[in-house]
N, C-alpha and C positions, 0 to 999 in steps of 0.2 A: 799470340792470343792466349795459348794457355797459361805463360808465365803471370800475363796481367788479370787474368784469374784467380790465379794461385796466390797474389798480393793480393788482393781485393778480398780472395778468402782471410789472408792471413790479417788485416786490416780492421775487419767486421769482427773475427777473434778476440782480437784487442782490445775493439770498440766494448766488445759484451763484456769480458772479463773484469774493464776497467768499472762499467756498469754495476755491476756482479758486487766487486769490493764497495764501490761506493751503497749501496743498497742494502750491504749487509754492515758496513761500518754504522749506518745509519740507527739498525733495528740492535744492534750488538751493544751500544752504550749503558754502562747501568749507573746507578747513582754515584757509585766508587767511582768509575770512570770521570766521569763531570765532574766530582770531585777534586782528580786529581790535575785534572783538565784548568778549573777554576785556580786551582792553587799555583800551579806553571804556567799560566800566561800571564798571571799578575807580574812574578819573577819567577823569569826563566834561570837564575842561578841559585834558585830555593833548592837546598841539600835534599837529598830523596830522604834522608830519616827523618828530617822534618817534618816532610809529608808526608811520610808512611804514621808519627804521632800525631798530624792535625786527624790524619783520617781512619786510627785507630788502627794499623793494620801494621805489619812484619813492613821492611825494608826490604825485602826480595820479592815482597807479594808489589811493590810499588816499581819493583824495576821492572817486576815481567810482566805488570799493566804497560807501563810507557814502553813496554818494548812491543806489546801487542798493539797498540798505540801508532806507533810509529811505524809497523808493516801495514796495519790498514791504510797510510795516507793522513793519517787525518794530522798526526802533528807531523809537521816537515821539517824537524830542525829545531835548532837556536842560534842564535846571532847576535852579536851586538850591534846595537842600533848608532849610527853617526850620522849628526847634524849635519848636513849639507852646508847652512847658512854658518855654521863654526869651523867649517875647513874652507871658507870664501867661496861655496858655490849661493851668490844672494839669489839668483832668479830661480824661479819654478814657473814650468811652461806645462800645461796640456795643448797637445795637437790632435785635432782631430786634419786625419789624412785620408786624401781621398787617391786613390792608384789610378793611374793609363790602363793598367791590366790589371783587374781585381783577382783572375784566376791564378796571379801569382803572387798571392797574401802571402804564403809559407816561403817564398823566397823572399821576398821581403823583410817577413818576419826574421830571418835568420842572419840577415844583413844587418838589422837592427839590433840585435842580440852584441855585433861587432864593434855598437857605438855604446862606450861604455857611459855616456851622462843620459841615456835613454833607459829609465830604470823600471818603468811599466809599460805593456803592450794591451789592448784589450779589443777583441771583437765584440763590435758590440749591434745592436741595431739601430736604425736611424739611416741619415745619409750618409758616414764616411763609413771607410770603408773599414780603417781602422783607429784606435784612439788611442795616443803616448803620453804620456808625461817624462818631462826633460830636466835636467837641473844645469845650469851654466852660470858659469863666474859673473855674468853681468847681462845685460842687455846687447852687446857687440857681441859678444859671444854666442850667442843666442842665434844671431842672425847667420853667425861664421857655422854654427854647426845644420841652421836649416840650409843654407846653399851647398855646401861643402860636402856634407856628408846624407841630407836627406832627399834632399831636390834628383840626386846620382839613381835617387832606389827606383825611379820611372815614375814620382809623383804629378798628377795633372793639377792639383793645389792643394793647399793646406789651411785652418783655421786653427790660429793658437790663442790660447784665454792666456793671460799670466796672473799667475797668483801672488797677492801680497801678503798674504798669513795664513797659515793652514789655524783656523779656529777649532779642529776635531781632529785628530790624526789617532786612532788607536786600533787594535785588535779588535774582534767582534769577541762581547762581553760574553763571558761564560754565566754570570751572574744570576742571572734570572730566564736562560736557556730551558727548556723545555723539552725530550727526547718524545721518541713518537711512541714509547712506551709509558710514560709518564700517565697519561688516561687510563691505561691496563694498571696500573699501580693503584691507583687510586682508585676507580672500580675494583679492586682486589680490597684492599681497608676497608671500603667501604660495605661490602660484603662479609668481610669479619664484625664489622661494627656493629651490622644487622644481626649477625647471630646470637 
């Protein structure tokens, strides 16, 4: 009894802290930030001195943004992107799945983690329980990896859309983003304007 306390404390910790970050990453962004924000998600292999002259600043004041950057969460990384359809996976699947036993999403979840053509997971609301998208070499394939490897995880059925062209596939645009400081800013000018 006490141990499962003592997790549920440590759990609720977690939960807040992650909170906590997120809330504060939130209210922390300033224009520099979005700036440099906007400039690395165009290209992610944009040289930092580049960006340090698009946005007028030193090359160390841009390494130790994106390093602060990067302990908040908010950027996770870079990667290079590979076509699915160019290494011969033609098909993309979303499944929406629906579990025998919903109270074991996170075991679920973790099994799915093991199938490597299972490339997004999402809880989401609605009636499944949860929502994947797949990528497989063909239509047969497709079908070999729902019996074989998902039917096993204790699913009661499944509904899969297949997609024929992704018409939008990108990042969420830095562009024309708006921080929740941005009204404080502008009521700030606008207050210098008056005077």
């Amino acid at each position: 009894m006490f141990f499962s306390k003592k997790i549920a404390f440590i759990n609720f910790l977690y939960y807040l802290c992650n909170q906590i970050i997120s809330i504060m990453s939130k209210q922390i962004l300033d224009s520099l930030d979005r700036q440099i924000l906007k400039l690395i998600s165009q290209d992610a292999r944009i040289p930092f001195l580049e960006v340090a002259r698009a946005c007028n600043v030193s090359g160390a004041a841009i390494h130790q943004r994106v390093a602060k950057l990067t302990n908040l969460g908010i950027i996770k990384g870079s990667q290079f992107i590979i076509d699915p359809e160019k290494i011969g996976y033609e098909t993309c699947a979303y499944m929406g799945l629906y579990l025998r036993e919903p109270e074991k999403f996170d075991q679920v979840v973790e099994e799915l983690k093991k199938i490597p053509e299972v490339v997004e997971c999402h809880y989401t609301t609605g009636s499944f329980d949860m929502f994947i998208k797949i990528y497989a070499l063909n239509n047969h394939h497709l079908l070999e990896i729902i019996h074989d490897k998902l039917q096993p995880l204790g699913l009661s059925r499944s509904e899969t859309i297949i997609s024929f062209n992704a018409s939008i596939n990108r990042q969420l645009s830095m562009q024309d983003l708006k921080s929740f400081n941005d009204d404080e800013e502008e009521t700030d000018e606008e207050a210098a304007a008056e005077k």
